[in-house]
C-alpha positions in Angstrom: 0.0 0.0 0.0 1.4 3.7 -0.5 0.2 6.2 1.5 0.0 10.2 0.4 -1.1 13.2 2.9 -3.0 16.1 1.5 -3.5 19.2 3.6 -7.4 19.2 4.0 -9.7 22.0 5.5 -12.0 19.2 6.0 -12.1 15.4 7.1 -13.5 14.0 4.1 -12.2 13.4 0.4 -14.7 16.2 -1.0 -13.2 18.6 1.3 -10.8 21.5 -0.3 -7.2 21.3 0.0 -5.8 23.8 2.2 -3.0 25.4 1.2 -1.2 26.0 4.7 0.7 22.9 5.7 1.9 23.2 9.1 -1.6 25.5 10.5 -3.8 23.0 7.6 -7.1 22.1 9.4 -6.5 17.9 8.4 -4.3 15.8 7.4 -5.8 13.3 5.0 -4.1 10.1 4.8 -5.0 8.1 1.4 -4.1 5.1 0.0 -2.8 5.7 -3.7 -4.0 2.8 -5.2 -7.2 2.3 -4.0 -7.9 6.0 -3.2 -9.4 5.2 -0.3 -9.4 7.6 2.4 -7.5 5.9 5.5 -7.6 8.4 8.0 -8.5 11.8 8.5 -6.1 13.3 11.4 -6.9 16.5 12.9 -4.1 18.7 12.9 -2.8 19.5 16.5 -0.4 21.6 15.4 -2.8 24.2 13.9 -3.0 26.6 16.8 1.0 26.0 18.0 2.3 29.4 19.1 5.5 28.0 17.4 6.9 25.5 15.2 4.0 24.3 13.9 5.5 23.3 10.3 8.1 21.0 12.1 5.0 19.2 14.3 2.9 18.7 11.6 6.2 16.8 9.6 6.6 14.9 12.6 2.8 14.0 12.3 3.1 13.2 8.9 6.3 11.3 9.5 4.6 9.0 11.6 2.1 8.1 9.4 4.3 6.5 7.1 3.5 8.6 4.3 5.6 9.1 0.5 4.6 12.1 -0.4 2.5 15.2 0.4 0.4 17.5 -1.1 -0.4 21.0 -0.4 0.1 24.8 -1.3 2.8 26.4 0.8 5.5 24.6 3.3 7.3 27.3 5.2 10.9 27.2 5.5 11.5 25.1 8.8 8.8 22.2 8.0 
């Protein structure tokens, strides 16, 4: 199975991508070659005073991911 993240601003498939990625609303982990939707993770990074590019990498990280996609990725994510 291989895995992708998109930056959601909702927990569904139908929901637009969001173009932040470390203050994104969801994280939406899909399987590529199904295109099934595996998980929808809310992002606890979203409201970090700090750092919140480099938490949501870690989130992502740990989901095992190959790829993401999204609008912008700030400098320290």
């Amino acid at each position: 199975m291989r895995k992708i993240c998109v930056t959601s601003m909702g927990p569904t498939l139908d929901s637009p991508v969001d173009p932040r990625f470390g203050r994104c609303a969801y994280l939406l982990i899909i399987d590529v070659d199904s295109g099934q939707l595996l998980e929808a993770v809310s992002n606890p990074s979203v409201m970090a005073p700090s750092g919140a590019g480099i938490q949501t990498a870690e989130t992502v990280a740990s989901k095992g991911v190959e790829a993401v996609v999204t609008g912008n990725v700030g400098p320290n994510a």
